[in-house]
LUMLUM-896342 format. One record per residue (C-alpha): residue number from 0; x, y, z. Coordinates in nm, 3 decimals. Last residue first. Layout:
BEGIN
PT   num        xx        yy        zz
PT   NUM         X         Y         Z
...
//
This chain:
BEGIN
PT   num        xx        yy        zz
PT   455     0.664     0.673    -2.505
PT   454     0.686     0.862    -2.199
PT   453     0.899     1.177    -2.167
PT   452     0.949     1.439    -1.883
PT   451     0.866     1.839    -1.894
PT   450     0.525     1.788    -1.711
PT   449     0.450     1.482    -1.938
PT   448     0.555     1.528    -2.287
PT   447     0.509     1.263    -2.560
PT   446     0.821     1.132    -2.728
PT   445     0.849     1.048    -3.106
PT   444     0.785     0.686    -3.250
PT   443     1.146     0.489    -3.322
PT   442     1.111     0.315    -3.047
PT   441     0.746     0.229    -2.990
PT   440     0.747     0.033    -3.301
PT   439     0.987    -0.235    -3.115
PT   438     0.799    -0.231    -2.818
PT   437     0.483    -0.288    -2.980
PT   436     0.662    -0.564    -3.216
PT   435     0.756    -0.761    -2.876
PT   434     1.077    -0.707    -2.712
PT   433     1.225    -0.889    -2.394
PT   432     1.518    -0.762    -2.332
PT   431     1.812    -1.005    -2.198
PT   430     1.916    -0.957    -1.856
PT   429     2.278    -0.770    -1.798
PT   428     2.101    -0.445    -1.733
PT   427     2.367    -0.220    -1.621
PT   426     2.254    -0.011    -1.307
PT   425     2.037     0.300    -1.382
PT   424     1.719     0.122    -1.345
PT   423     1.781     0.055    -0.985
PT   422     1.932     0.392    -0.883
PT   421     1.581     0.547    -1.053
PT   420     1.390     0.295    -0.917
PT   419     1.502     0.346    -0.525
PT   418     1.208     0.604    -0.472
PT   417     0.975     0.438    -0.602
PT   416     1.019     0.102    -0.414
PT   415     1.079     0.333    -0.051
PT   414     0.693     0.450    -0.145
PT   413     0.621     0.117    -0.244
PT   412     0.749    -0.005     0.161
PT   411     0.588     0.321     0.279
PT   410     0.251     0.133     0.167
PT   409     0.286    -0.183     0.252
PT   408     0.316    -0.056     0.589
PT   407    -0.010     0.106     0.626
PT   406    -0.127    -0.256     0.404
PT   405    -0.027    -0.479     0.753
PT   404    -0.262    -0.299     0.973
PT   403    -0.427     0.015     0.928
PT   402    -0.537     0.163     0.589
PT   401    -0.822     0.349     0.518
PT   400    -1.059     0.233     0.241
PT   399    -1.286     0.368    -0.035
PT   398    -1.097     0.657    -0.177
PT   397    -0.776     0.464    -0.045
PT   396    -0.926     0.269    -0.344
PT   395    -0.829     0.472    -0.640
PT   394    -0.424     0.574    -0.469
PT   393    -0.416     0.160    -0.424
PT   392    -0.499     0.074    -0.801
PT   391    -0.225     0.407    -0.940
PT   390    -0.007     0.285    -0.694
PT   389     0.024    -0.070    -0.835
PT   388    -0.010     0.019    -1.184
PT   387     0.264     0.279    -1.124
PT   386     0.515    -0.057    -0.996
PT   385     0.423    -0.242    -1.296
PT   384     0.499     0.051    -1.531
PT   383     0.862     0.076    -1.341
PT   382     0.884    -0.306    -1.423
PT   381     0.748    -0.294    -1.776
PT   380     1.034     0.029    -1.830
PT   379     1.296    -0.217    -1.736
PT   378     1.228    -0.473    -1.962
PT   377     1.169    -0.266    -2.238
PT   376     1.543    -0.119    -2.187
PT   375     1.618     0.210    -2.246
PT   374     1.583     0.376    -1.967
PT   373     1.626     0.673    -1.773
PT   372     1.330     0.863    -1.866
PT   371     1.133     0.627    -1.679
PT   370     1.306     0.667    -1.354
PT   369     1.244     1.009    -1.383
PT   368     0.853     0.930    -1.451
PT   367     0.878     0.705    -1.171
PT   366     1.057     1.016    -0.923
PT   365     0.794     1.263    -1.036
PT   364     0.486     1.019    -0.969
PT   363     0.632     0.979    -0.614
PT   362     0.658     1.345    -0.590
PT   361     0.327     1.404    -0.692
PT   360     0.215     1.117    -0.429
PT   359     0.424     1.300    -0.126
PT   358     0.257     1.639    -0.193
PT   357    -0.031     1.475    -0.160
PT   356     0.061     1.340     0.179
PT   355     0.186     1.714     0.228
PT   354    -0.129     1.859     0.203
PT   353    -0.359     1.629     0.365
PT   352    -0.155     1.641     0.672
PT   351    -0.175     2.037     0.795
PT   350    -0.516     2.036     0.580
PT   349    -0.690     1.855     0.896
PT   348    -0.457     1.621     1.121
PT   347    -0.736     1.376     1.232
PT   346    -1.006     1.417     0.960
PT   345    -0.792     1.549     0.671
PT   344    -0.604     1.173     0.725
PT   343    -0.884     0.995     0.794
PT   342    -1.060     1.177     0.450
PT   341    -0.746     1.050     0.247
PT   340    -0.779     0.724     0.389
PT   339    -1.150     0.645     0.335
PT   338    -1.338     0.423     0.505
PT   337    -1.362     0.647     0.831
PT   336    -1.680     0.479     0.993
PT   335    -1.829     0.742     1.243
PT   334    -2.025     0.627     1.507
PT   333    -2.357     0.591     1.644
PT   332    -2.454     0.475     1.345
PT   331    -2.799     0.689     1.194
PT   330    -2.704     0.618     0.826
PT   329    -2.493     0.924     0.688
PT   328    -2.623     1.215     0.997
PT   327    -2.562     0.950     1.251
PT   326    -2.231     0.910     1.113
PT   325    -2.061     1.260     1.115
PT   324    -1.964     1.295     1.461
PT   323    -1.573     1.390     1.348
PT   322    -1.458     1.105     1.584
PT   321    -1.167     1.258     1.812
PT   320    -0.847     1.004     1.894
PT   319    -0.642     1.164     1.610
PT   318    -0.801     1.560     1.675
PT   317    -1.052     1.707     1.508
PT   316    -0.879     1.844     1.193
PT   315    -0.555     2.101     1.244
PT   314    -0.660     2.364     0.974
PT   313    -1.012     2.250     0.824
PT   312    -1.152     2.230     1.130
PT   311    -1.400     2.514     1.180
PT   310    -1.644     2.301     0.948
PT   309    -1.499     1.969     0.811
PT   308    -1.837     1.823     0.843
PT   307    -1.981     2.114     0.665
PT   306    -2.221     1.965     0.344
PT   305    -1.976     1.970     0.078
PT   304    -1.617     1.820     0.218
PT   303    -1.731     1.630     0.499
PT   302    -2.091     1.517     0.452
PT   301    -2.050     1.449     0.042
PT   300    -1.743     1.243     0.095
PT   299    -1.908     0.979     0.357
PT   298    -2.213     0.994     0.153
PT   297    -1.995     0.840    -0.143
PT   296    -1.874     0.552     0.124
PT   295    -2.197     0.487     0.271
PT   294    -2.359     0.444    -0.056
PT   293    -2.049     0.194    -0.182
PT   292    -2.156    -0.008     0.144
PT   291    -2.511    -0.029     0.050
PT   290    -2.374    -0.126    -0.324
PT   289    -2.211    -0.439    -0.221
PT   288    -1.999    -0.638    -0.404
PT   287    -1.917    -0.294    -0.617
PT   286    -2.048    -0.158    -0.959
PT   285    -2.300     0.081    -0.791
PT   284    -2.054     0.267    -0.653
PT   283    -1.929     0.378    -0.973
PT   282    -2.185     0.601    -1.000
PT   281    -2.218     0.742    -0.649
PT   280    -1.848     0.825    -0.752
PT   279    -1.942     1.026    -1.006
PT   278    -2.147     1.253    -0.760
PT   277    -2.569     1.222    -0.837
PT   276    -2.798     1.408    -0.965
PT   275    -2.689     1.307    -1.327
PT   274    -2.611     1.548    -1.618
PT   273    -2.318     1.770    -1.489
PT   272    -2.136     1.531    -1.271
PT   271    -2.188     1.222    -1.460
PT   270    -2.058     1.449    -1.764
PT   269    -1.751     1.527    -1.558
PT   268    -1.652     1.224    -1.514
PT   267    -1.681     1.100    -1.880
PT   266    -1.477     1.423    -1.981
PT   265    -1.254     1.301    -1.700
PT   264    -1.242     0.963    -1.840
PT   263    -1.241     1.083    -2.193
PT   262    -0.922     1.274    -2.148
PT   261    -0.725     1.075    -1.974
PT   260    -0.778     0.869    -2.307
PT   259    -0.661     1.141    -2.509
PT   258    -0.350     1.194    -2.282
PT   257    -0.224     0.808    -2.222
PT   256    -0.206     0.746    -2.640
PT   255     0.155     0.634    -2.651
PT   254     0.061     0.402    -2.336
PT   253    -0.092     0.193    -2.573
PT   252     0.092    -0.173    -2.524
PT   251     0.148    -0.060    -2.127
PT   250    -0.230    -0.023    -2.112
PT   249    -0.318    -0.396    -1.970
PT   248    -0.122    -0.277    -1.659
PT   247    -0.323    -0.014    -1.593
PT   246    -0.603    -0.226    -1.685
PT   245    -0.527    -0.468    -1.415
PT   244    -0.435    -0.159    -1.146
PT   243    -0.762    -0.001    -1.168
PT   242    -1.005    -0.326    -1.177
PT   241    -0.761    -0.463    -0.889
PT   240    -0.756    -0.170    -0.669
PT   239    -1.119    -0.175    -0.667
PT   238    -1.131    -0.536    -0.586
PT   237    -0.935    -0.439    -0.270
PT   236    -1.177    -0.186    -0.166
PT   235    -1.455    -0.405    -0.280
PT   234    -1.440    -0.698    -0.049
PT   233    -1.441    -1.094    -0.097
PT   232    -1.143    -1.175     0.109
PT   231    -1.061    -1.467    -0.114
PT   230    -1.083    -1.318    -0.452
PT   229    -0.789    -1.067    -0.365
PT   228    -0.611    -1.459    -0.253
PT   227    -0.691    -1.604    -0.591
PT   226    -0.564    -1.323    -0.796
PT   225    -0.201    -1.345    -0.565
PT   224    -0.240    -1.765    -0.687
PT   223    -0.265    -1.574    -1.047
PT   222     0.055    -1.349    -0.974
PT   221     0.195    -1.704    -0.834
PT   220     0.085    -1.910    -1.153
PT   219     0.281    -1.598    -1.389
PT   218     0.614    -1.619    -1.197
PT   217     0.584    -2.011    -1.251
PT   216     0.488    -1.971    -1.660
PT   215     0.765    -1.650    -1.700
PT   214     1.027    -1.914    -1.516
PT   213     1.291    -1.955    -1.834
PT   212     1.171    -1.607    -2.004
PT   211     1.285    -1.433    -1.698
PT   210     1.261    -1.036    -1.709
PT   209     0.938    -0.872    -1.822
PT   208     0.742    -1.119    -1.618
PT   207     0.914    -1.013    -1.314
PT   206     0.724    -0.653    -1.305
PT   205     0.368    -0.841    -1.221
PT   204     0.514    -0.869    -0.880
PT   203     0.454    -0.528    -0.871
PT   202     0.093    -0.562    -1.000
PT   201     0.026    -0.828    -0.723
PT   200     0.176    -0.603    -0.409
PT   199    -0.068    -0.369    -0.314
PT   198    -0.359    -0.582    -0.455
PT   197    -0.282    -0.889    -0.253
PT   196    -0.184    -0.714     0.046
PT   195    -0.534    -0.563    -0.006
PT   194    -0.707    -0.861     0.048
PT   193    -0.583    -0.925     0.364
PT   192    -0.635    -0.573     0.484
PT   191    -1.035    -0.556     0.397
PT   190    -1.081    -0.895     0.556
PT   189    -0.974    -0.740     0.890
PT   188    -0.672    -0.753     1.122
PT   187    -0.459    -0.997     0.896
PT   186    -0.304    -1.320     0.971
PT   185    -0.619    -1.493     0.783
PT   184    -0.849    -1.219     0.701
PT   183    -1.072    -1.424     0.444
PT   182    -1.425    -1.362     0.340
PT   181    -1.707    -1.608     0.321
PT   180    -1.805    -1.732    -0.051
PT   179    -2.198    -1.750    -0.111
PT   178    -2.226    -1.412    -0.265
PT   177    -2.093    -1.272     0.109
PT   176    -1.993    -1.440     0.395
PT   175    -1.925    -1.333     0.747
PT   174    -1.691    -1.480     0.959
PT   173    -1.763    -1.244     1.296
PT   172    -1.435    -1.111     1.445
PT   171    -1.357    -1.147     1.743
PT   170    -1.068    -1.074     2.020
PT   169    -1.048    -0.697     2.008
PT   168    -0.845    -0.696     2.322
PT   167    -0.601    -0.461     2.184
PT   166    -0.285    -0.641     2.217
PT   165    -0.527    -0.964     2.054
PT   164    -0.426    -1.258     2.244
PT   163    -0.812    -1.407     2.202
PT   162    -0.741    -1.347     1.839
PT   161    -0.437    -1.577     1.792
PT   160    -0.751    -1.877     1.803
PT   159    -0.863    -1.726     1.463
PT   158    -0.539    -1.873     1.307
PT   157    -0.672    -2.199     1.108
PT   156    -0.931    -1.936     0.980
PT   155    -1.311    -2.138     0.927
PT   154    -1.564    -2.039     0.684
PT   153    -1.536    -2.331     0.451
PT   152    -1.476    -2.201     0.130
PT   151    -1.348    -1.820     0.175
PT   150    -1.119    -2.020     0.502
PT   149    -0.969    -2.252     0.270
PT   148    -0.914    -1.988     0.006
PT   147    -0.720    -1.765     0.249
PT   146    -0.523    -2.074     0.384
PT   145    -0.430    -2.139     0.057
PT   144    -0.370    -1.728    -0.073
PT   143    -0.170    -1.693     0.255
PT   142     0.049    -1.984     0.215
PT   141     0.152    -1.900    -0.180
PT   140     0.184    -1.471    -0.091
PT   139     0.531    -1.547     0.076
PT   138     0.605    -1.712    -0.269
PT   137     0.500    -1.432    -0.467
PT   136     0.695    -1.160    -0.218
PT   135     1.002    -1.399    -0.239
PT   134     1.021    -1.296    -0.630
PT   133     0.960    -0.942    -0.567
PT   132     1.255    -0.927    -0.337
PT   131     1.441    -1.118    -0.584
PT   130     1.367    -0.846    -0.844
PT   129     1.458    -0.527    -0.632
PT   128     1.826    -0.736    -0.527
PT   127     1.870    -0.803    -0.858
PT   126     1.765    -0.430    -1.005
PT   125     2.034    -0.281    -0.812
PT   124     2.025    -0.060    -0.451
PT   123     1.754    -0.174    -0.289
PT   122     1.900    -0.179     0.104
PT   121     1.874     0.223     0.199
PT   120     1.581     0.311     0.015
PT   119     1.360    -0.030     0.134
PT   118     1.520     0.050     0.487
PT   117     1.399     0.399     0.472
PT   116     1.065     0.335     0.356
PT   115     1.029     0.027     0.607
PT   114     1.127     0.290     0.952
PT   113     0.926     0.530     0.839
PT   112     0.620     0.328     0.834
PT   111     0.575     0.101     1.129
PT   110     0.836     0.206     1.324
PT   109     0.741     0.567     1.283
PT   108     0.404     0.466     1.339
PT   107     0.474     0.338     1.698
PT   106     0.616     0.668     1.756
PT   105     0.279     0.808     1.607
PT   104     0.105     0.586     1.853
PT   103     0.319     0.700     2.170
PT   102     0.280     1.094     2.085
PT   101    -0.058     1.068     2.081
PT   100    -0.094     0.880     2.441
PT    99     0.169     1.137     2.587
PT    98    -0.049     1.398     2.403
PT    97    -0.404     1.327     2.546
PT    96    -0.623     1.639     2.478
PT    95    -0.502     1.583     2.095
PT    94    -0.557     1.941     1.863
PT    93    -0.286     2.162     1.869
PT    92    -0.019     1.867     1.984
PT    91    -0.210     1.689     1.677
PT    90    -0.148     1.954     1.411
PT    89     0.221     1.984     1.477
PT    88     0.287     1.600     1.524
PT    87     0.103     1.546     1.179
PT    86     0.307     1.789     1.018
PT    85     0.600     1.615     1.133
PT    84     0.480     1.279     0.963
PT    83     0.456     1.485     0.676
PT    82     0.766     1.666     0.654
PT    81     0.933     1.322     0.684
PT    80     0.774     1.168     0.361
PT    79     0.900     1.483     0.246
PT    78     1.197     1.500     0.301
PT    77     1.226     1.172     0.182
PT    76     1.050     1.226    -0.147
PT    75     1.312     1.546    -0.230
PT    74     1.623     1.302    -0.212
PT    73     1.829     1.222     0.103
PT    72     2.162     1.065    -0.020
PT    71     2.269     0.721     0.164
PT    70     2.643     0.624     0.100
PT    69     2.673     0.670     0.513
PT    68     2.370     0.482     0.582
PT    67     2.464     0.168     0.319
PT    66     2.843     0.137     0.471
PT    65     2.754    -0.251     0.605
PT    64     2.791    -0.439     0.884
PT    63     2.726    -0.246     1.230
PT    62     2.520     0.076     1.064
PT    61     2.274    -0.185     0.841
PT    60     2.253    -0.489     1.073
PT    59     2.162    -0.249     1.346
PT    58     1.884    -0.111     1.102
PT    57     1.758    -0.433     1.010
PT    56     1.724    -0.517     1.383
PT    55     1.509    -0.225     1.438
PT    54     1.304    -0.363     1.137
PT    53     1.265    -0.701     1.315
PT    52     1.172    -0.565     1.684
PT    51     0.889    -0.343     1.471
PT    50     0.777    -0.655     1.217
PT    49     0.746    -0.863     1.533
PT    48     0.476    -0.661     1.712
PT    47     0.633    -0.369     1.976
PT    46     0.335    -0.250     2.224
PT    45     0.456     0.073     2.419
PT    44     0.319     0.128     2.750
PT    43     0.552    -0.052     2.982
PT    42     0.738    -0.274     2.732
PT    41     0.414    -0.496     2.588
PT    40     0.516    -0.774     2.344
PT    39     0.258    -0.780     2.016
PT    38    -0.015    -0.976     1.840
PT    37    -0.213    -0.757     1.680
PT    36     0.023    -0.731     1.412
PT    35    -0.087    -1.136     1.300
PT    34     0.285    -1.324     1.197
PT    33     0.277    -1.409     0.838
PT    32     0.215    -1.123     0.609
PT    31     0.461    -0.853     0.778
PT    30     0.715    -1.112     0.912
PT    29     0.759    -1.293     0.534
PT    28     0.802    -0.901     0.452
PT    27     1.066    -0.859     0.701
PT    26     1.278    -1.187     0.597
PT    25     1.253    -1.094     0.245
PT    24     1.385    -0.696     0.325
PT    23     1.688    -0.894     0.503
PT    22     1.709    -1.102     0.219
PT    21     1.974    -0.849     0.008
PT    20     2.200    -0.770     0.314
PT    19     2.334    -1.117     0.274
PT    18     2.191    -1.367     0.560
PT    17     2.382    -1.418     0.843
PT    16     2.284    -1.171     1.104
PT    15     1.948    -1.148     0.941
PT    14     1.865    -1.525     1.118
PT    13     1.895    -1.332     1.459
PT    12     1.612    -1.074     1.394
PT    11     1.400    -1.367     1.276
PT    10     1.448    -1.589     1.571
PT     9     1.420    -1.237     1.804
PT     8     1.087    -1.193     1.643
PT     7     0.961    -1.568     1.697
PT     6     1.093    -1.544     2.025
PT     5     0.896    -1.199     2.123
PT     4     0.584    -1.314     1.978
PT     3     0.555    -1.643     2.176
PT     2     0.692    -1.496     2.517
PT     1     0.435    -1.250     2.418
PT     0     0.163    -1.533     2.389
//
């Protein structure tokens, strides 16, 4: 199967050598959701899937044919996204026995993370190249979401028999079901993952709407297909991200009123707190496809911040290939299940990582709020709401998953999104705005404030 792998990823490396720089990001993505990351060509010790030969092809592409590196201007989210990935070198030399072994997956995660943000910065440079990347996203999506609802129906994945190549000889999976509907992984390593490409991506793809009145009815049957394929995996983290994002979205018509109604959910919050026995999030919990699962997660939180799992290791964490031994105090596993990202993150690199990823999400929320600022057209200020929606879902579940797989990627790739959408709502806007009454009332209100920036 590496033969396999390695032609399919030199086929798509070659077809970038003559396709305009704008598809190159297109023929990655269609990489990312098609082609399994398990499956992946061994050089000595180092396993390279498609999507890392592909992206190291990008970058040739980008020094040998273009002038995009040199015209490239490192911004405060770069350094950062940098600093953090440095931070978690530091903290894991201090804590990883096996360092060669440490030092090979976080070069692999380079390719797999740094490697996409940089590329998404570098390449996006006008709102036609951001919107017809969007636009192939949906119809990448289309295969997924039918072979994803064939396999929630019937129980069987067309692609299951990849598994048996699996690089890390996790060949099976058991097709488990749940309120009568069995859940979908498809290309993906877990059901969790599959349906959270879905939710990553749908609210961004939600951004077209606000630009092609000819196609709005097409555009809008592929961000319901993308609906279709979240149903398909039949799991909460991803279902979280849609009841976050959705009304996110929903908001744009009231986002005048953002503050008081920030307001009630943390009064709301905070009430839960003081009142009830329970966390907030045991709350919520109870809302999920399965509230044993929700238990786990909110016990999860309680064990490591309030109870002294993170005990002597709040620095440096426990080390990347270290489990924290909290799981048979949850529920008696022998193990410890990490389903939250923000928790893996304090767990393996302790405060040394934790800080700057946050520091990385204010500055992402800096750089859309900039972005806002900068326009004036409707259409453009749907598509950098879109794009918060999206973040705002994923940031909400990360709470209740950890990312691996296809979505880790996903990730850097909104990351690079954000931090090209000031350069890409900058450009002229040649489409026509779309204005409803809303819009047109929002205009002439005044400004609200937000940390010295203006949303209205």
């Amino acid at each position: 199967m590496q033969g396999v792998t390695l032609s399919i990823a030199l086929a798509a490396s070659a077809v970038l050598f003559v396709l305009p720089v704008k598809y190159w990001l297109v023929v990655y993505m269609a990489t990312v959701a098609w082609y399994p990351s398990y499956l992946t060509v061994k050089i000595g010790t180092v396993d390279f899937s498609v999507t890392r030969i592909v992206i190291l092809a990008i970058y040739a592409n980008l020094f040998l044919q273009t002038d995009l590196p040199k015209r490239f201007k490192f911004m405060w989210l770069d350094k950062l996204i940098i600093t953090y990935f440095l931070c978690q070198i530091a903290a894991g030399v201090i804590t990883t026995s096996s360092l060669i072994a440490f030092l090979e997956n976080r070069a692999g995660a380079v390719f797999d993370m740094v490697l996409p943000y940089f590329a998404v910065r570098m390449i996006i440079r006008s709102r036609s190249e951001y919107l017809t990347l969007l636009k192939s996203i949906l119809i990448i999506a289309v295969p997924l979401t039918v072979v994803g609802f064939y396999q929630s129906s019937t129980g069987h994945n067309p692609v299951s028999f990849l598994r048996k190549y699996h690089a890390w000889n996790i060949t099976h999976i058991a097709v488990r079901a749940r309120h009568g509907f069995y859940r979908a992984n498809v290309t993906f390593p877990e059901e969790i993952m599959f349906g959270l490409f879905f939710a990553m991506l749908g609210p961004v793809c939600a951004g077209i709407l606000g630009y092609s009145k000819k196609y709005r009815t097409l555009w809008g049957m592929g961000l319901g297909l993308m609906g279709v394929g979240l149903f398909s995996s039949m799991s909460s983290g991803p279902m979280l991200a849609a009841v976050l994002s959705i009304p996110f979205i929903a908001f744009y018509r009231w986002r005048r009123h953002w503050k008081p109604v920030a307001m009630i959910i943390i009064v709301m919050c905070g009430s839960i707190e003081i009142i009830s026995n329970r966390h907030f999030y045991d709350v919520l919990g109870g809302f999920t496809f399965n509230p044993a699962t929700a238990w786990y997660r909110s016990r999860l939180i309680s064990v490591a911040l309030y109870e002294g799992g993170m005990s002597g290791h709040w620095l440096t964490g426990f080390g990347y290939f270290v489990d924290p031994g909290w799981g048979p105090e949850i529920d008696g596993r022998g193990h410890t299940d990490l389903v939250n990202h923000y928790l893996l993150i304090l767990c393996r690199y302790g405060l040394i990582g934790l800080l700057p990823f946050l520091a990385v999400a204010v500055a992402v929320v800096k750089r859309l709020v900039y972005a806002y600022r900068l326009t004036v057209f409707v259409s453009d200020r749907w598509l950098i709401w879109c794009l918060a929606a999206a973040l705002f879902g994923l940031s909400g579940a990360m709470v209740s998953v950890s990312l691996f797989g296809q979505p880790r990627t996903i990730l850097y790739i909104l990351l690079g999104f954000c931090g090209a959408m000031p350069v890409i709502v900058a450009a002229p806007n040649p489409m026509p705005r779309l204005r409803t009454d809303a819009d047109l009332l929002c205009e002439h209100e005044p400004m609200l404030s937000f940390g010295g920036s203006a949303i209205r």
